[in-house]
VOKOL-87003 format. One line per 3 residues: number of its first residue (from 1); their letters; for each residue x, y, z of C-alpha. Coordinates in pm, 1 decimal, decimal comma. Last residue first. Layout:
// residues N
NUM> a> X Y Z; ...
// end
This chain:
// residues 308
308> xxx> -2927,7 1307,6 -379,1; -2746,2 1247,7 -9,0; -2463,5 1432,4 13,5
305> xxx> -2069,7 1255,8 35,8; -1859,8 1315,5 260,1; -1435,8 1293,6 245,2
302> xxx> -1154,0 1052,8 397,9; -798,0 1058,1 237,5; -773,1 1145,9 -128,3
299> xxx> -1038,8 1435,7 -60,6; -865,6 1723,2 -144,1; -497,6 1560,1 -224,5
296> xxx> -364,9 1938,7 -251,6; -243,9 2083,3 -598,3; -556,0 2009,1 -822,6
293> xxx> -321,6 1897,6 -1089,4; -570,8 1638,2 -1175,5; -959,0 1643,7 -1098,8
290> xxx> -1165,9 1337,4 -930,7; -1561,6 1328,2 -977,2; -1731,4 1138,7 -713,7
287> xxx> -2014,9 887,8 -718,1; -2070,4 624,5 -401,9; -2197,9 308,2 -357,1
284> xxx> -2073,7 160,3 -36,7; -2461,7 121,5 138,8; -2618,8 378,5 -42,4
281> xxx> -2617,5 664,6 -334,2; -2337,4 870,2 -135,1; -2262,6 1146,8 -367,2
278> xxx> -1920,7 1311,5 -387,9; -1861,8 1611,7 -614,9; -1477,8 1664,4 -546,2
275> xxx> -1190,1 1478,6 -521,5; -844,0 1600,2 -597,8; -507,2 1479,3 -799,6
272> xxx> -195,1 1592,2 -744,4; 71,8 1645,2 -1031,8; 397,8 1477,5 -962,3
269> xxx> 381,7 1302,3 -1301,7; 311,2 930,4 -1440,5; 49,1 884,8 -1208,0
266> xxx> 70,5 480,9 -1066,1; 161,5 544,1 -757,2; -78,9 853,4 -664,4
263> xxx> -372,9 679,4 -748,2; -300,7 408,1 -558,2; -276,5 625,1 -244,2
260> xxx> -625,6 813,1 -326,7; -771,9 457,1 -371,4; -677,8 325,8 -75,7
257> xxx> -738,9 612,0 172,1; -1082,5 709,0 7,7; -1278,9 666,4 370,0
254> xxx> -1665,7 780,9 216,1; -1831,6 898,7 551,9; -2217,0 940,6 471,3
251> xxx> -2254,3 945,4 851,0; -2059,5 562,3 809,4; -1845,6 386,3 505,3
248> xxx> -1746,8 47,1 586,8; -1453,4 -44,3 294,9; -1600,3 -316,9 72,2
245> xxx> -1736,8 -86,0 -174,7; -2008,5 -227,8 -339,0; -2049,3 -26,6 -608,4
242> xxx> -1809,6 288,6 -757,7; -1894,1 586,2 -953,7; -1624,7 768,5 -1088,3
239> xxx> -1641,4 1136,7 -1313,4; -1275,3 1183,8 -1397,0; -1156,5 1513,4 -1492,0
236> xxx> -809,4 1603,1 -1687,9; -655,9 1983,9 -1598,2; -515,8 2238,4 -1885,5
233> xxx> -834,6 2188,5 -2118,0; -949,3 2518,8 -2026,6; -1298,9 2443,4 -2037,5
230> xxx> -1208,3 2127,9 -1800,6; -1106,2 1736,1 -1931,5; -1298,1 1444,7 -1981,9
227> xxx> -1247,5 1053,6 -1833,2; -1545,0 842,2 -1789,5; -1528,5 561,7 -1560,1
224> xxx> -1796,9 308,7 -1380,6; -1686,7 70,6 -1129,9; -1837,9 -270,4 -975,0
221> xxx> -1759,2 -453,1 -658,6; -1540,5 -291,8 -473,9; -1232,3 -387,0 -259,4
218> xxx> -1247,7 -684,9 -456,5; -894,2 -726,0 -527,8; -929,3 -744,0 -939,5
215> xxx> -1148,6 -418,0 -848,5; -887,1 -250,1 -702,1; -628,2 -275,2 -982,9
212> xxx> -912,8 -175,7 -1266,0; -969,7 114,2 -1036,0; -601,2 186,9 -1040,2
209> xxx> -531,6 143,7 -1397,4; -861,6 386,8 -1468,5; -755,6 660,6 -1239,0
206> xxx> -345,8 614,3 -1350,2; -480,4 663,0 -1722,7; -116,2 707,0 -1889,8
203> xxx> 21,6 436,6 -1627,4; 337,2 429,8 -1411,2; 427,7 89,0 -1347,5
200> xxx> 421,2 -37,9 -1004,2; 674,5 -1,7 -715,7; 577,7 -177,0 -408,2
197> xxx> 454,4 112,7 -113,7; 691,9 352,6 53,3; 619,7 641,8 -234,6
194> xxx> 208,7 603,4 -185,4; 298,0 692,7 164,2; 526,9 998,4 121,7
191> xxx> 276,3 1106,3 -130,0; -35,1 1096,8 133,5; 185,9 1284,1 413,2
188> xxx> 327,0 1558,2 209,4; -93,7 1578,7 65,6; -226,7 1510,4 435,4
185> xxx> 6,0 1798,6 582,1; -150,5 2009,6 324,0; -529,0 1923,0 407,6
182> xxx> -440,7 1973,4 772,7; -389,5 1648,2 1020,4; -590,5 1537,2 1318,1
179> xxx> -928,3 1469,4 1168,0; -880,7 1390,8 828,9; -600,0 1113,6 931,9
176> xxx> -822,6 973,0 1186,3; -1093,3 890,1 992,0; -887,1 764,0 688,2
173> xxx> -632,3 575,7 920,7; -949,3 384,5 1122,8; -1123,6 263,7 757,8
170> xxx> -809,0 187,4 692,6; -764,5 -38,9 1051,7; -1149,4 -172,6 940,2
167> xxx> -1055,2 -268,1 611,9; -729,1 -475,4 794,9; -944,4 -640,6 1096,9
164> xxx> -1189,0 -801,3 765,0; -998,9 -1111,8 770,0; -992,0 -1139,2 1115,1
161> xxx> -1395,9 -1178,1 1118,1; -1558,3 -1119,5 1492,7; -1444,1 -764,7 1442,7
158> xxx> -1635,3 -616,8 1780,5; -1298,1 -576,4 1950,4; -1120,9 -453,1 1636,3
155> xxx> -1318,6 -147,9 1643,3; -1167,9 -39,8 1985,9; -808,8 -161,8 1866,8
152> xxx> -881,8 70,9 1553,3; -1000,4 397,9 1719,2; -687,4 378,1 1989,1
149> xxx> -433,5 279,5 1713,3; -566,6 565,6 1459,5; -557,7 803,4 1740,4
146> xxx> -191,7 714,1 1894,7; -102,4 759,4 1544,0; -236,2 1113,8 1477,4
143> xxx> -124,8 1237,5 1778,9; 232,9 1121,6 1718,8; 292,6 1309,5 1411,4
140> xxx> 635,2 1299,9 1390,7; 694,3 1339,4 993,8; 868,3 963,3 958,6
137> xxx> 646,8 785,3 1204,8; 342,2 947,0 1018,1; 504,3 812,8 705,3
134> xxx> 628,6 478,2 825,0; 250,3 439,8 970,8; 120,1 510,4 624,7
131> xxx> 329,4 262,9 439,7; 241,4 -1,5 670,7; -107,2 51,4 692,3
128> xxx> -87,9 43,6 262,9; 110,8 -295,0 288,4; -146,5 -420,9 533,2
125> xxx> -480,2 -330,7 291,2; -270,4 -468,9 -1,4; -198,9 -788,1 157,3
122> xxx> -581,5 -836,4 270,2; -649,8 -781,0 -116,0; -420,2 -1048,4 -263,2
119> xxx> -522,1 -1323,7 14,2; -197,3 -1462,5 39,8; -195,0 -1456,6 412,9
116> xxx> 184,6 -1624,2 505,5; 167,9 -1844,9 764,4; 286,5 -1767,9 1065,7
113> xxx> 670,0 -1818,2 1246,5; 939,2 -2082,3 1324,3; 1223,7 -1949,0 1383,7
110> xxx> 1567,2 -1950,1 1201,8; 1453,5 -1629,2 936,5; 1656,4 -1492,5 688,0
107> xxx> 1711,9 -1756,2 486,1; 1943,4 -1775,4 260,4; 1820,7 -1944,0 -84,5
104> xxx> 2094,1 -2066,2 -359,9; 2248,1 -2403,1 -256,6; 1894,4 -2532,3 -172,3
101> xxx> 1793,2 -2369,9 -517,0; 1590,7 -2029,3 -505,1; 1263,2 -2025,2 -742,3
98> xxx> 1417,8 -1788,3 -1010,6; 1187,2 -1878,8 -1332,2; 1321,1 -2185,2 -1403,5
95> xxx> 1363,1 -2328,0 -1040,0; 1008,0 -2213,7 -1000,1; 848,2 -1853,1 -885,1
92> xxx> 499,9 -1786,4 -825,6; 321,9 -1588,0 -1059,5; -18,6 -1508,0 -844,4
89> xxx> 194,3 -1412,7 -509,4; 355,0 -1235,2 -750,0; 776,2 -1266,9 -903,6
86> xxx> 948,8 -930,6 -1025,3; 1305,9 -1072,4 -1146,8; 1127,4 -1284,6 -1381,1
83> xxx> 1457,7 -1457,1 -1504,0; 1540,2 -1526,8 -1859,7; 1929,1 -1466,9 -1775,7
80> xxx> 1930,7 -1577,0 -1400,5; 1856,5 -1354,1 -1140,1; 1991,9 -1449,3 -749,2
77> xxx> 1702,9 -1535,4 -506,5; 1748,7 -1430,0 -169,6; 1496,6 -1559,9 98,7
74> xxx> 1218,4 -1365,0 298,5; 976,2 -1613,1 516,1; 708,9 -1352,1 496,4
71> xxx> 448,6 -1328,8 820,4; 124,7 -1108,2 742,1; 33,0 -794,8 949,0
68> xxx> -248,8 -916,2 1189,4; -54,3 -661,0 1481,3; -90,4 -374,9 1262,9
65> xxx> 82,6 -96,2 1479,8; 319,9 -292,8 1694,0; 317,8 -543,0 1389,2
62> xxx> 539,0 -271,1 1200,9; 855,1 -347,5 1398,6; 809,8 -687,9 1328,4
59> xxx> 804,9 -618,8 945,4; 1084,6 -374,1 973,6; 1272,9 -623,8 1152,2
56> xxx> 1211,1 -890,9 903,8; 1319,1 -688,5 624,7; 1630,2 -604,5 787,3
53> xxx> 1739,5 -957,1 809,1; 1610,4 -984,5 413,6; 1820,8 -662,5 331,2
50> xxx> 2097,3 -839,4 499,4; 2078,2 -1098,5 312,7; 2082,2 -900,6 -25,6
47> xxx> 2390,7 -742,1 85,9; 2588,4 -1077,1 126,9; 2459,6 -1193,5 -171,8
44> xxx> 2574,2 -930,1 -363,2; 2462,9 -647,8 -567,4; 2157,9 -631,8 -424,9
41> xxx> 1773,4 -507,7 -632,8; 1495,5 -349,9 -467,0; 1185,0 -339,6 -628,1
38> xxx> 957,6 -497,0 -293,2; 1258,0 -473,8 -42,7; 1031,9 -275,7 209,7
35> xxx> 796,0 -430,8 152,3; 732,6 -784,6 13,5; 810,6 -902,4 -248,9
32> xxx> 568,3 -1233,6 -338,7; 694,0 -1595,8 -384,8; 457,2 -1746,1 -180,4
29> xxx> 658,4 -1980,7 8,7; 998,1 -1843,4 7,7; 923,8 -1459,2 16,6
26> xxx> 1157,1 -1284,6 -173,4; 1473,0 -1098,3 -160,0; 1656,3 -953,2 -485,7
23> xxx> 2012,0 -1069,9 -600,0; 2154,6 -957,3 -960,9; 2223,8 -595,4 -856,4
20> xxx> 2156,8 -350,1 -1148,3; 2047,8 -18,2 -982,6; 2179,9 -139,7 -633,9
17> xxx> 2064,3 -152,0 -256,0; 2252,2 -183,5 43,9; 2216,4 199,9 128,3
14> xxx> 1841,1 154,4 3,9; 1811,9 -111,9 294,1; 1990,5 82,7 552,3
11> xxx> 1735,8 387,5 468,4; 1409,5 126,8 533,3; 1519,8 39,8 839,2
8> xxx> 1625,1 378,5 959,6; 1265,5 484,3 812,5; 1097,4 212,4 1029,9
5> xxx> 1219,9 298,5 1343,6; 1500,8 104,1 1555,4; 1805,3 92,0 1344,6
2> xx> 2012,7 -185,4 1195,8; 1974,1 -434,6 1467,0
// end
């Protein structure tokens, strides 16, 4: 044991951790990063092995909040000159391409345990939980997670679909999150998240990049984008309008937890964006209009949309 809440895990893992480190953990059969080692590269193998122990822990630890959180067989994979040192569940690795050898891969795991769900959206949904959880873990804000938990487990009882159990713990976070923290302690709480997820590449257009990201998972159906900027010219506005959202959206209730965190990732600065202007136009079709340097993540959690 290396600690017993999921920021001690995560801090032993950075401590083990290196800029250029040749070794980086992986899962075995899907070939996917998982967090909290997702970016993380080991100097040795030694280290790298103990980052897969750890992430095992974290993940277990985790499943007391999302108990349908995947399984990952993590293994360390050393890089190779002409190595993808970044492998996907879609890009999965071979012996050429970093694939661990029987001489290479440690295991971290000697038990038998669940598949792997490589569905790329329901791992996105769970790796978004998980970074939320660490945060509220991290900023003691046990109210908020005993209400997530309580208002999820309920909902999961009429879930006859398991597939769907992660939309409707978001869909649980975003309610729960607007009602039992303040619009600041939702921005801190909101970055801290979106900093715990997988690395991704920070994008010029971080609204269109994400929506592009979202819809390749099907978490909508269709978007529309135009991108503008304010009288003054000093802020950028988006006007969004999105169809077939596959999060349930109630009482006009639009639950922007994933899209406000993905947001975040990919902006290049430390500016925070805002939502404003939301219309509900029916069942997960929604129009909003999202400002940058706003200051406070208005919106980036759960908002309401009127009627037109």
């Amino acid at each position: 044991m290396v600690g017993t809440t999921l920021r001690e895990i995560r801090h032993h893992i950075e401590q083990l951790a290196s800029d250029d480190g040749n070794y980086y953990v992986v899962c075995a059969r899907s070939g996917e990063r998982p967090v909290p080692v997702a970016g993380q590269r080991f100097p040795t193998r030694t280290a790298a092995a103990d980052a897969a122990q750890a992430t095992e822990q974290y993940r277990a630890a985790l499943r007391r909040y999302d108990p349908q959180l995947p399984f990952y067989d993590p293994v360390v994979c050393q890089e190779r000159s002409g190595d993808d040192p970044t492998p996907t569940a879609s890009s999965r690795p071979t012996p050429e391409s970093g694939q661990p050898r029987a001489e290479e891969a440690v295991s971290a795991s000697t038990t038998g345990s669940a598949p792997a769900d490589d569905d790329p959206l329901i791992s996105f949904c769970h790796d978004v939980s998980g970074s939320v959880f660490e945060a509220l873990s991290a900023r003691d804000h046990d109210a908020a997670e005993r209400a997530i938990m309580e208002t999820y487990l309920a909902a999961a009882e009429a879930t006859t679909d398991p597939n769907t159990l992660c939309l409707v713990l978001l869909e649980a976070m975003a309610a729960e999150l607007e009602t039992h923290l303040t619009a600041a302690e939702r921005t801190r709480l909101l970055e801290a998240a979106a900093s715990n997820l997988p690395p991704v590449a920070s994008a010029a257009d971080p609204v269109a990049a994400s929506l592009e990201f979202l819809d390749s998972l099907s978490l909508l159906r269709e978007y529309g984008l135009s991108r503008g900027s304010t009288a003054a010219g000093d802020r950028d506005v988006w006007t969004v309008s999105l169809r077939g959202y596959a999060i349930e959206c109630g009482d006009r209730r639009f639950p922007t937890l994933p899209i406000g965190i993905d947001v975040l990732r990919r902006s290049e600065t430390a500016d925070t964006p805002a939502v404003t202007d939301v219309r509900a136009l029916g069942d997960g079709d929604w129009e909003f209009v999202l400002t940058s340097n706003a200051g406070t993540a208005a919106g980036l959690v759960c908002t309401r949309g009127e009627r037109p």
